[in-house]
N, C-alpha and C positions, 0 to 999 in steps of 0.2 A: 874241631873234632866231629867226625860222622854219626851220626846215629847208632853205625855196626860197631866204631868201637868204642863209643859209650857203653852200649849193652854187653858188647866183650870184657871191658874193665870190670861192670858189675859182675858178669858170670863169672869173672874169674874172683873176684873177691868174696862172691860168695862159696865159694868151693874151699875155701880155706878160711870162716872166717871162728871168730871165736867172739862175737860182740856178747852174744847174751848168755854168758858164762860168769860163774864165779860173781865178783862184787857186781860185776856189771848187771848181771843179772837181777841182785838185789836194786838195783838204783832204778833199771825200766820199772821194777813191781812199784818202785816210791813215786817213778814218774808217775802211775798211774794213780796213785794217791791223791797225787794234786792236781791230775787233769781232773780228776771225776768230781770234784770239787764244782768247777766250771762247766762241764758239757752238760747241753740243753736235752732236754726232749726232743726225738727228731732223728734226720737219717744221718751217720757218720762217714767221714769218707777221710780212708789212715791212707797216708802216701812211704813208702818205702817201708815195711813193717820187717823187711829182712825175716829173721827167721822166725817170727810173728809170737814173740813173744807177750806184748801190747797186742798184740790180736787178740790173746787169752782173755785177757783182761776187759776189754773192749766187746767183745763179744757176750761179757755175763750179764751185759748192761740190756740184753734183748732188743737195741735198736738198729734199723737196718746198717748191713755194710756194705760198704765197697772199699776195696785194697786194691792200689796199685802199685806195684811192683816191678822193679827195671830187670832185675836177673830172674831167668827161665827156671836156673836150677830150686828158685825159692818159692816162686811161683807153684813148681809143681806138688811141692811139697804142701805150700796153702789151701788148696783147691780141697789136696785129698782130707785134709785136718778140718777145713771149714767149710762144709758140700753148701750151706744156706749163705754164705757169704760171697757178693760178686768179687772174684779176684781178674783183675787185667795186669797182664804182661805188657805193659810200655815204660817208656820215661817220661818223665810226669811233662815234658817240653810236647810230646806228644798226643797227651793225655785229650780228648773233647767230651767231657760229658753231658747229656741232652739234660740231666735235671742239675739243679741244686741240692747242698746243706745245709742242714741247720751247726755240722761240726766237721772240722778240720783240723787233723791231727797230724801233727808234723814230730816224731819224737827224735830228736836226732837224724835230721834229716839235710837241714840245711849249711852244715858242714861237709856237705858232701859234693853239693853241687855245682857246678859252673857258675851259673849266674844265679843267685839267691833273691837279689829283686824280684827276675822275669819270674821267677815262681812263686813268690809270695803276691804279683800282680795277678798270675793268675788263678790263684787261690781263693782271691780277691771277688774275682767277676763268678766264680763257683759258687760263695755262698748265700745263700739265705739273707732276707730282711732281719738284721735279732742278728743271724748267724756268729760265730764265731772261730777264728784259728786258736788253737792250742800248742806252741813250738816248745820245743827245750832243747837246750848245745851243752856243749861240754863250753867250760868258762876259763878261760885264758891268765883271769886274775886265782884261779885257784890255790891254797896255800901249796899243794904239791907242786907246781909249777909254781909258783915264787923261792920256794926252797931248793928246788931243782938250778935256779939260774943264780940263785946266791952259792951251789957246789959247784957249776961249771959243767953242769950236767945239759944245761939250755943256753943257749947263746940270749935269747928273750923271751919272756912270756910265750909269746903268739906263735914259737918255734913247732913246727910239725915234729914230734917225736914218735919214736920205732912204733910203735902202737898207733899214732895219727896214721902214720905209712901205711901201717899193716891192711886201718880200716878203712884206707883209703879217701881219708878228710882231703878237703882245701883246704881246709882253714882253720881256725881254733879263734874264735868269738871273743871279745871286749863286751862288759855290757854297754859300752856306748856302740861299739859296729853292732852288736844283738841290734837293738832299739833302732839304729840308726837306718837299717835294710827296712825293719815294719815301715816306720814315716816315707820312706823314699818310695815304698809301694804303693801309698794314699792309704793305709791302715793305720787305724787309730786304737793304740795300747792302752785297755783299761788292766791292767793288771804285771807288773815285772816283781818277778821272786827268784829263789833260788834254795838248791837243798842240797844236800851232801855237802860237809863241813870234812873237806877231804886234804889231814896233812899230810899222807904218804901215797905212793904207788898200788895200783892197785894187787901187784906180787908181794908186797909187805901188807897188805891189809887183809888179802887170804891169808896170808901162811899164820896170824896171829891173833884177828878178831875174831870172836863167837859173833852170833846176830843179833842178839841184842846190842850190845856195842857200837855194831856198824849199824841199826837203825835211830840209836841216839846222835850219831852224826848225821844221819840223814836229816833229821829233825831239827837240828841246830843250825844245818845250812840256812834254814828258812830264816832262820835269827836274822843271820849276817849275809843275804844274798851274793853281794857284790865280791867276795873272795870265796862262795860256795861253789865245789866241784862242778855241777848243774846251775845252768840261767836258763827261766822259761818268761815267756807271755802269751798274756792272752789279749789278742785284737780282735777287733771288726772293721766293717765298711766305715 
């Protein structure tokens, strides 16, 4: 695939997308719960922030940014929302920055991409002494997806469904492939969790949870990682 229609794919998925809506949106604000847990003092650098909802977030922390960004149409919108934050329009295959990090933030990122090694290597050579990545995927052992392929709603777990399509996933994560991409990068996991404790769709959990509800699931994911909606890690060099 070329570089134009990589960036083609993303502009067109961002023109129609709908990730940080609704539950979803609830679950980046949880994601940011538990990154900030981990992120050091020092400069940040979020790759794919889409419609920079984690930017919000990331940004109260007052430490520098830099966002890069594959589709134009999101870009522009970044820029005007965050004048003090450096935003670059590439794909992160392209990406060369002259400094390092002390933080790399991946939120839903690497379900997206072609080759999920070559970027978490060069993530890798990005950061900081200390440094550290912060990722999280959507989790393939999820009880919504194990319930789905016991109705015949998924042929397997790992099945890309209308909504992977939509957002344009590869893939849909194990936490043994999660874990398995860090090691194969030479990245060393001090930390595998997981949150959102998610048995339904996310169109049956708007149309009937309040928010507290759905942040006691979020919170219970953390219980039970391994079938939580969300798998994160935190590595280093």
């Amino acid at each position: 695939m070329t570089d134009r229609t990589e960036q083609q794919r993303l502009q067109d998925i961002s023109r129609n997308s709908k990730y940080a809506f609704g539950a979803n949106r609830d679950m980046i604000g949880y994601s940011f719960v538990v990154f900030k847990r981990h992120i050091r003092a020092g400069a940040i650098l979020e790759l794919g922030p889409a419609e920079g909802f984690m930017t919000d977030h990331l940004a109260s922390l007052g430490q520098p940014m830099t966002i890069v960004e594959g589709a134009a149409h999101f870009c522009d919108d970044l820029k005007q929302r965050f004048p003090a934050i450096d935003v670059v329009n590439s794909l992160f295959e392209d990406f060369a920055p002259e400094t390092k990090y002390d933080n790399i933030i991946l939120g839903h990122v690497l379900e997206h991409v072609e080759n999920p090694v070559e970027i978490l290597s060069r993530c890798r050579s990005w950061l900081t002494e200390g440094g550290r990545i912060l990722a999280a995927v959507p989790n393939a052992r999820s009880l919504h997806r194990q319930a789905a392929v016991i109705l015949g709603m998924l042929k397997f777990e790992e099945q890309l469904n209308d909504a992977d399509l939509h957002h344009g996933h590869r893939r849909v994560y194990t936490p043994e492939t999660f874990r398995r991409d860090f090691i194969q990068a030479g990245l060393k996991i001090d930390i595998f969790g997981g949150y959102w404790l998610k048995p339904l769709s996310n169109g049956q959990i708007e149309k009937d949870w309040d928010a507290n509800l759905l942040n006691a699931f979020m919170i219970l994911g953390e219980r039970y990682p391994d079938i939580a909606g969300e798998i994160y890690v935190v590595a280093g060099r």
